[in-house]
C-alpha positions as CSV (number, residue, x, y, z in Angstrom):
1,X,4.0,30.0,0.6
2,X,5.7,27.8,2.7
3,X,5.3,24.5,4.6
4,X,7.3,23.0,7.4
5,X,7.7,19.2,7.2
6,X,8.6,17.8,10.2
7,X,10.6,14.6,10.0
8,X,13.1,13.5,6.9
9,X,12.4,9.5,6.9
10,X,10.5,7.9,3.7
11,X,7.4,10.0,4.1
12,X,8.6,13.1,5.1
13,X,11.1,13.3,2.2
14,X,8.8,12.6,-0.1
15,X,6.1,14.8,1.0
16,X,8.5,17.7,0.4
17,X,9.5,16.5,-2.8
18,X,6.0,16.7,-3.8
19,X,5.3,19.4,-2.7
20,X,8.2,21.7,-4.7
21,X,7.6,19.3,-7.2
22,X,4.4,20.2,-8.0
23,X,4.9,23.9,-7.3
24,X,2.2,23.5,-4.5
25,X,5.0,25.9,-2.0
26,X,8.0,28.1,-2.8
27,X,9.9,26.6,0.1
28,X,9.6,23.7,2.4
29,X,11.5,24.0,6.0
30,X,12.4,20.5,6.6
31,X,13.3,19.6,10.3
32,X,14.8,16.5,11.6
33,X,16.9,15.4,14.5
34,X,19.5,13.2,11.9
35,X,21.6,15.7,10.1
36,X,22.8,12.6,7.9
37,X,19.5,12.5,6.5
38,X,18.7,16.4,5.9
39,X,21.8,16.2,4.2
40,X,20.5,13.4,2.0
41,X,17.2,15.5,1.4
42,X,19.0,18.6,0.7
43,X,21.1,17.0,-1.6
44,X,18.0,15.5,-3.7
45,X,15.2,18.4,-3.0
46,X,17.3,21.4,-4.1
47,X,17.7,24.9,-2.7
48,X,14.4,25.2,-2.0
49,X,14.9,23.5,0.9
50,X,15.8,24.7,4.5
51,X,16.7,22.3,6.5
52,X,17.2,22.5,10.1
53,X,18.6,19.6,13.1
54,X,18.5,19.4,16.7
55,X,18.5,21.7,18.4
56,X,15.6,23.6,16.6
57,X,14.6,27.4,16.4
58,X,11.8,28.2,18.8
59,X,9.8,30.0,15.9
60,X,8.6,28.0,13.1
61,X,7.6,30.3,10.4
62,X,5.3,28.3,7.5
63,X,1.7,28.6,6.5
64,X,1.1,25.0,7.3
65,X,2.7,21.8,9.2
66,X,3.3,17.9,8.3
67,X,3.9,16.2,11.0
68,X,5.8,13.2,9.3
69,X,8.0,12.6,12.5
70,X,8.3,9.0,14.7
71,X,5.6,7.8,16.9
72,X,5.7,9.4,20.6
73,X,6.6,12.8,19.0
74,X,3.4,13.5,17.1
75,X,1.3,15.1,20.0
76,X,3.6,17.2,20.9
77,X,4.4,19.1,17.3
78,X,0.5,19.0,16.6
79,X,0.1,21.3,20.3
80,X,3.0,23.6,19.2
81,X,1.5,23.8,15.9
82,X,-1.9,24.5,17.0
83,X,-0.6,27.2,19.4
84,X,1.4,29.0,17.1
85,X,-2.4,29.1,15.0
86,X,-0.6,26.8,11.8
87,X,-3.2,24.2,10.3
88,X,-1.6,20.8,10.7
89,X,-1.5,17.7,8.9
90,X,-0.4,14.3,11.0
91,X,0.5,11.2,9.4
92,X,0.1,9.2,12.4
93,X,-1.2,6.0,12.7
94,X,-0.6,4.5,15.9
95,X,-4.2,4.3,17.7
96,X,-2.8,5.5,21.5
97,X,-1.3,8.5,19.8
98,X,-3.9,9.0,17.5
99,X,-6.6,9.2,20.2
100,X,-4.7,11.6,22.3
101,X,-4.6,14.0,19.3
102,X,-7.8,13.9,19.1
103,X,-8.5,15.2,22.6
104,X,-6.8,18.4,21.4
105,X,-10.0,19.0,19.2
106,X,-11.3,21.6,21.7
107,X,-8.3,23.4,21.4
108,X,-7.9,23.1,17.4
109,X,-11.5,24.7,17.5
110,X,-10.4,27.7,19.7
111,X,-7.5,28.2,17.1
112,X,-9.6,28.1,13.8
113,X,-7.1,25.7,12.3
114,X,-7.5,22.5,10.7
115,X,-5.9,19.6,11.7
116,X,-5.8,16.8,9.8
117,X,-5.1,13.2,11.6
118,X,-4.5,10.5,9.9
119,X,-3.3,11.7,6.6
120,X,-1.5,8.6,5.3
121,X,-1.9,5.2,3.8
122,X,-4.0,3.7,6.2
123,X,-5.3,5.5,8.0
124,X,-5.8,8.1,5.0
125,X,-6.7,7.2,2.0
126,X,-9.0,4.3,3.8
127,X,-11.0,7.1,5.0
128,X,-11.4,8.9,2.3
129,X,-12.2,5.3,0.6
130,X,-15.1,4.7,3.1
131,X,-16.4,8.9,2.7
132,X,-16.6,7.7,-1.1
133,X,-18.1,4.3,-0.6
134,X,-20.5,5.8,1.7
135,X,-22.2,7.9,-1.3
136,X,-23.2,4.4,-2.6
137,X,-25.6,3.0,-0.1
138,X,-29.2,4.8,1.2
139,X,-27.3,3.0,4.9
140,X,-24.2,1.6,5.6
141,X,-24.1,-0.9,8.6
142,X,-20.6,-2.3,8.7
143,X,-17.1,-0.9,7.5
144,X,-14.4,-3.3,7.6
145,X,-10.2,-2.0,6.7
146,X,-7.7,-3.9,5.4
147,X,-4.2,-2.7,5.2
148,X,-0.7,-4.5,4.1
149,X,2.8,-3.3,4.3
150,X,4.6,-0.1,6.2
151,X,6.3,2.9,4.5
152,X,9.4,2.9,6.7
153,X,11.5,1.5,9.5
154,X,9.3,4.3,12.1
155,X,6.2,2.8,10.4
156,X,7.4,-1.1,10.9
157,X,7.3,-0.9,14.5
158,X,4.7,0.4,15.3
159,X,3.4,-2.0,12.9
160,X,5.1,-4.7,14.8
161,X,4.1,-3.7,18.3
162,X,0.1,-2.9,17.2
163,X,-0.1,-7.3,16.4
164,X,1.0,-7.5,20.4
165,X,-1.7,-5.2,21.2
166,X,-5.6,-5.3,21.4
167,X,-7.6,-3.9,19.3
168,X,-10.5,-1.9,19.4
169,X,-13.6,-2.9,16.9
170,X,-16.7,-0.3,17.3
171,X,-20.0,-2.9,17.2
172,X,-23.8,-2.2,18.4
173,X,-23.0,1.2,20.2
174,X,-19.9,0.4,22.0
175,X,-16.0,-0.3,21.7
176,X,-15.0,-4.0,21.7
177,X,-11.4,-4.8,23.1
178,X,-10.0,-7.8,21.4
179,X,-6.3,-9.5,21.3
180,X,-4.1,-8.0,18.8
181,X,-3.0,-11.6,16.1
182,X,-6.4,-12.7,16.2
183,X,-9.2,-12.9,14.2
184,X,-7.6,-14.3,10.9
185,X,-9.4,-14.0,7.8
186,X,-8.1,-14.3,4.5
187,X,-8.5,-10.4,2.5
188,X,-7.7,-10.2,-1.4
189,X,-6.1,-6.7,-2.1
190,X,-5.4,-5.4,-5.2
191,X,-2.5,-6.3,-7.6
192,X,0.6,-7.1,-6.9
193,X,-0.4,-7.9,-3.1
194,X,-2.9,-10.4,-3.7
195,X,-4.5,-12.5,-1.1
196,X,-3.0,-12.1,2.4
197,X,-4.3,-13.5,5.8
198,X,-5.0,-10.3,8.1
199,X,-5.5,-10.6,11.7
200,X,-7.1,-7.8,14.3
201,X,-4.0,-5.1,15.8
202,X,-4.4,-2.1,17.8
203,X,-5.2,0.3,14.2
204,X,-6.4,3.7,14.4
205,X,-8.9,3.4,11.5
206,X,-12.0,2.4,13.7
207,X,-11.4,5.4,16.4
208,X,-11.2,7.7,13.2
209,X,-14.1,6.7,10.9
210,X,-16.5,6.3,13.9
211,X,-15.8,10.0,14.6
212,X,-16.5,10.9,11.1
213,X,-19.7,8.4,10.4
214,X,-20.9,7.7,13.7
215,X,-23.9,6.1,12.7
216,X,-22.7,3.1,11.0
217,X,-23.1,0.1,13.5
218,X,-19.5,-2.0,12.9
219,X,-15.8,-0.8,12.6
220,X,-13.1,-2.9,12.2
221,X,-9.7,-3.0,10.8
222,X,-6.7,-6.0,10.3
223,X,-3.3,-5.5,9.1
224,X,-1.7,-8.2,7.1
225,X,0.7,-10.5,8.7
226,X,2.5,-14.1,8.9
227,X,2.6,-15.9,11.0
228,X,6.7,-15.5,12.1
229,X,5.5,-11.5,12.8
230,X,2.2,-13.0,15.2
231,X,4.8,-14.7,17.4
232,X,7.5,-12.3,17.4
233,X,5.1,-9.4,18.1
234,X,5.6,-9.1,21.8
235,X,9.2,-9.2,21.3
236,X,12.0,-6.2,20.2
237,X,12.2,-5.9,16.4
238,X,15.4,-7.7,15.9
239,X,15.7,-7.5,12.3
240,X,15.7,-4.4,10.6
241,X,13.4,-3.3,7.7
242,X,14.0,-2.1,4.3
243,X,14.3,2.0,4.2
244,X,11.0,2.6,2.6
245,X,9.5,-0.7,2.8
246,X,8.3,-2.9,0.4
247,X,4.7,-3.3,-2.0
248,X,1.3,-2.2,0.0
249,X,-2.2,-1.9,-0.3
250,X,-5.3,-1.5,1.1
251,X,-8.9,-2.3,1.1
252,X,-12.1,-1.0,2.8
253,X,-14.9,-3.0,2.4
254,X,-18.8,-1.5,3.1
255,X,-21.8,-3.5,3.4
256,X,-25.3,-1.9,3.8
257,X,-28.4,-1.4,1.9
258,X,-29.4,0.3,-1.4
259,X,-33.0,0.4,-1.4
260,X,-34.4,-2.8,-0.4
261,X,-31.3,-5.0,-1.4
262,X,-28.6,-5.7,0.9
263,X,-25.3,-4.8,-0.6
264,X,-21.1,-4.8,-0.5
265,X,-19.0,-2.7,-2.0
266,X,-14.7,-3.3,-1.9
267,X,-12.7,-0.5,-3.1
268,X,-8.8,-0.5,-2.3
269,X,-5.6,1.0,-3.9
270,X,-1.7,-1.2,-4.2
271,X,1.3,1.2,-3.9
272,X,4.4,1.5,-1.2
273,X,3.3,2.7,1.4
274,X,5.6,5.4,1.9
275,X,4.8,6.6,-1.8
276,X,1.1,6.4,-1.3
277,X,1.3,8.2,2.8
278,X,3.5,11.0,0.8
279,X,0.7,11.3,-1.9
280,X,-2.3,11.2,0.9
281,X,-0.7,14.2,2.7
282,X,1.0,16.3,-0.3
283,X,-2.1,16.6,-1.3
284,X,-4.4,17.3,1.4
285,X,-1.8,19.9,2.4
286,X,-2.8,21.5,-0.7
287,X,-6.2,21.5,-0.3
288,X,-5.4,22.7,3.1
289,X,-3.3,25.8,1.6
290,X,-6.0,26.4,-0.8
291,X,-8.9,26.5,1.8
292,X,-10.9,23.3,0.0
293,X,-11.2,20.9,3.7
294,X,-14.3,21.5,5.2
295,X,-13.3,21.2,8.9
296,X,-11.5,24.2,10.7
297,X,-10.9,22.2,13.9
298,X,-9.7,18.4,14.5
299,X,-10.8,15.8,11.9
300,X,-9.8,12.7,9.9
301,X,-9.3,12.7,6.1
302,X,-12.9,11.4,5.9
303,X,-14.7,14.2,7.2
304,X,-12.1,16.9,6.1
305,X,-12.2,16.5,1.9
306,X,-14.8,15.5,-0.7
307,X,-13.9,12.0,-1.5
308,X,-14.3,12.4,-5.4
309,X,-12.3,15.7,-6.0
310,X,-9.5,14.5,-4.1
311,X,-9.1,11.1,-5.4
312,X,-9.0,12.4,-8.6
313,X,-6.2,15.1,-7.0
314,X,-4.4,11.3,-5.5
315,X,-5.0,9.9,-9.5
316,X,-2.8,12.9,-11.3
317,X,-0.1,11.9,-8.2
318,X,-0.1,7.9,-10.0
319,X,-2.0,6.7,-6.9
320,X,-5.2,4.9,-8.4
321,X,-8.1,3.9,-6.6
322,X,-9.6,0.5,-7.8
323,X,-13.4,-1.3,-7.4
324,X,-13.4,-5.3,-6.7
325,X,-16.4,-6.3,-8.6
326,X,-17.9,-10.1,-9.4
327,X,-15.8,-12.6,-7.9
328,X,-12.6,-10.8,-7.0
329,X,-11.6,-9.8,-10.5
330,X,-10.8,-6.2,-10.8
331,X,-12.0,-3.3,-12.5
């Protein structure tokens, strides 16, 4: 068995490490354009590692794809992958790029393959968050995401560039367009985070848990932010992040009814991100080997696993979903 990981960076490193870790694959084929940091990765994974740098071998020969590579490139590995008939899994999580891979769903159906978008952090393991909340309510009418921190320098801008940009909240049948640093509201995640104010950014989670519950009437999602990263939004990044980033978490929080009562439920998880994206999509690339996602097409994490089974899968990987309960303490 053997998986091609595309991109070396703090997610893609650490996807193939737990992936041979694990003995999930006998071999990973790790592609990246920076032969500095294969070098790194071949150094630390083993020989069971082939790496390959620019310029790369027409052929890629694996039983699967994660597509852990910069923003702008994603579309175009998850086409090649779906022409050459390999399921794919994308860690993307910029919302333009996001919604054009999802306009390749005709052509994932046509293939037979699944391909996973979204198989991260956030979005990710919010979506599978929100599947498992779901199970809890006899209707869910709002979904609201929270998420805090970014798994890499890749990740930190478009981090930084989604607070300049607006962001798209589903509400009443329709898509509402509103400016990206707005909307403050003050969101407790779980421990070490702690209370942050999150505003609204141009987030992919809305786009892909209307697509998988289409019925619930409000999506929206805010990032976490200060207010120094609100003003310098529009601007380049001019200082440059740590390597794999720093603490994370996120929250979903569902509101809805369970019988006649109106209810909310909060569930959320605190880890780097890059460890937690790496967790998300070793795992679900296991499930995907192993034939247990129940899409063969184009879908996010919430449609394509049962929420229960593979957050126990994320548990035995050290990531740990938690349930706010009372007032804020946590179980």
């Amino acid at each position: 068995m053997r998986v091609a990981v595309l991109g070396a960076g703090a997610v893609g490193a650490r996807v193939a490490r737990q992936l041979l870790s694990a003995d999930s694959v006998d071999q990973v084929v790790l592609r990246d354009p920076s032969a500095e940091r294969l070098a790194w990765a071949a150094r630390a994974l083993g020989d069971r590692v082939l790496t390959e740098d620019h310029p790369f071998p027409a052929l890629l020969e694996a039983d699967a794809v994660v597509v852990a590579s910069p923003r702008g490139t994603q579309l175009a590995a998850a086409e090649e992958a779906i022409s050459a008939g390999r399921p794919a899994i994308l860690v993307c999580d910029g919302l333009a790029e996001t919604v054009a891979i999802l306009k390749l769903d005709r052509m994932a159906q046509d293939a037979g393959v699944p391909v996973v978008v979204g198989a991260g952090f956030a979005p990710g393991l919010t979506c599978v968050l929100v599947a498992h909340g779901m199970a809890w309510f006899d209707e869910v009418e709002e979904v609201h995401v929270y998420k805090m921190g970014a798994g890499g320098p890749a990740c930190a801008l478009v981090h930084h560039r989604a607070l300049s940009r607006f962001s798209y909240d589903w509400r009443d049948g329709g898509w509402m367009r509103r400016p990206g640093g707005s909307g403050r509201e003050l969101c407790w995640f779980p421990e070490p985070v702690g209370p942050r104010d999150c505003y609204r950014a141009a987030l992919a989670d809305p786009v892909l848990l209307h697509h998988a519950f289409p019925e619930v009437d409000r999506i929206t999602s805010r990032m976490a932010a200060t207010r120094r990263d609100r003003l310098t939004a529009p601007m380049p990044m001019l200082t440059p992040t740590h390597a794999e980033g720093a603490a994370g978490a996120v929250r979903v929080e569902l509101r809805g009814l369970k019988g006649s009562a109106q209810e909310t439920l909060v569930l959320g998880a605190a880890e780097r991100p890059a460890v937690g994206a790496a967790a998300v999509a070793a795992t679900v690339t296991e499930w995907v080997l192993d034939g247990r996602v129940s899409v063969n097409g184009m879908a996010g994490m919430g449609e394509m696993v049962e929420p229960v089974g593979f957050l126990a899968d994320l548990a035995a990987r050290g990531l740990v979903a938690e349930i706010f309960e009372g007032d804020g303490a946590v179980a």
